[in-house]
C-alpha positions in Angstrom: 21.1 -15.2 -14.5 19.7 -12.7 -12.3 18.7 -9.2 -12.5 20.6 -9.1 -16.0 18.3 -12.0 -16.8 15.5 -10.5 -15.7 15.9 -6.6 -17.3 16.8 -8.5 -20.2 13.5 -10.3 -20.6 11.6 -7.2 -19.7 13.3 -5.2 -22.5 12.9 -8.1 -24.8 8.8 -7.6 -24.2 9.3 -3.9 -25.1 9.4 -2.6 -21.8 11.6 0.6 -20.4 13.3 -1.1 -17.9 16.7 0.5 -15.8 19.0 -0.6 -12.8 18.5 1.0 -9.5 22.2 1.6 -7.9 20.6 -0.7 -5.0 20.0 -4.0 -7.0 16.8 -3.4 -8.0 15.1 -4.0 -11.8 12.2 -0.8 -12.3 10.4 -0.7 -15.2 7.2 1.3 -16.0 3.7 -0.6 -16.3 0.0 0.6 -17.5 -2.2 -1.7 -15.5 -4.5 -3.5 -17.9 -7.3 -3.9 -15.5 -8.8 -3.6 -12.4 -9.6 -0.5 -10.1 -6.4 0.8 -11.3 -6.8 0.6 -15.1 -4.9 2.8 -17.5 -2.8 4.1 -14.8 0.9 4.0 -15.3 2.7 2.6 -12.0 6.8 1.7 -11.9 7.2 -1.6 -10.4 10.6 -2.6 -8.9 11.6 -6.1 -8.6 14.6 -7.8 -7.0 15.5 -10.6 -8.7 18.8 -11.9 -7.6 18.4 -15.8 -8.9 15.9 -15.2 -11.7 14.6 -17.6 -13.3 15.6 -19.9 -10.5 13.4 -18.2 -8.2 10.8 -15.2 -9.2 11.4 -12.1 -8.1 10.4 -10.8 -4.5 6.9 -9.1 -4.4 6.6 -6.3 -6.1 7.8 -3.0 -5.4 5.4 -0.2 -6.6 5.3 3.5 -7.5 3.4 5.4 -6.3 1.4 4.1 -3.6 -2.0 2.7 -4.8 -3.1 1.4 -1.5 -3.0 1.9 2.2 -0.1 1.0 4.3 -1.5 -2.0 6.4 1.8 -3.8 7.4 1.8 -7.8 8.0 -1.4 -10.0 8.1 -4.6 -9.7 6.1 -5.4 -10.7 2.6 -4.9 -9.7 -1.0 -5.4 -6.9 -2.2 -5.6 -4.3 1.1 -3.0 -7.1 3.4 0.5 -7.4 3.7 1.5 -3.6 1.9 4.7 -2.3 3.4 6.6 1.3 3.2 9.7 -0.3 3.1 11.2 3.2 1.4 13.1 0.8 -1.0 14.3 0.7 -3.7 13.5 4.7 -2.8 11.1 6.4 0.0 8.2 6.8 -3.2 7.5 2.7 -3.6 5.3 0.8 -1.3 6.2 -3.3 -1.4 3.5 -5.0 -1.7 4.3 -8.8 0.0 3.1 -11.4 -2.5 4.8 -14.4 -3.0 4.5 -15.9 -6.7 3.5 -19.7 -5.5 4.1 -22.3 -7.6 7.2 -20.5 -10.0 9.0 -23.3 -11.1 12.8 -23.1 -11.9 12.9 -21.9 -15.6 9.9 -19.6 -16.0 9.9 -16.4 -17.6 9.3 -13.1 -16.9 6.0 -14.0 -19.1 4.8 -15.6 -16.4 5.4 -12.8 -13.5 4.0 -10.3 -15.8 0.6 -13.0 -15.7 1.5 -12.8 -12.1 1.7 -9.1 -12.2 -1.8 -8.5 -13.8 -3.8 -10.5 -11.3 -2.4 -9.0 -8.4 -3.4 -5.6 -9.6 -6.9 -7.1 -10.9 -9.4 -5.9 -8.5 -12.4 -3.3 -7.7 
């Protein structure tokens, strides 16, 4: 359970996945669709009771969108430079609602592509 779950699902879809030294799950991603289409992006995740809970919102690499801090909505609210897991990722704060205990990283990756789906 946990981030060993977790990378071990991601690696199970075919993705590169490693283990930052500060608990975090990065893997590299081409986003399908969207403004950002085709680009290659590394998305952190922390997921410390996966599949219990999803992961955190998404840590990404490199910065696709402004810093706005709290407040506002999807896609241009609530993106953070928290410099974690290093100074390069923005976090991007968007709860997965409705994860259920059990789900797989199948579903986050659904998740994944509609957060990034946008002109």
């Amino acid at each position: 359970m946990g981030n060993q779950e977790l990378m071990s699902q991601l690696q199970n879809k075919g993705l590169e996945t490693w283990m930052h030294t500060n608990n975090f799950v990065c893997f590299k991603f081409i986003v399908p669709l969207g403004r950002f289409k085709g680009q290659e992006i590394e998305i952190a995740l922390q997921g410390q009771q996966f599949p219990l809970l999803p992961p955190s919102g998404p840590h990404i690499k490199p910065h696709l969108l402004p810093i706005t801090g709290g407040g506002g909505v999807h896609p241009f609210g609530g993106i953070h430079d928290r410099k974690l897991p290093t100074p390069e990722f923005q976090y991007w704060s968007r709860p997965f609602k409705g994860w259920t205990s059990g789900m797989k990283v199948d579903d986050y990756l659904a998740f994944l592509r509609t957060l990034l789906d946008f002109e």
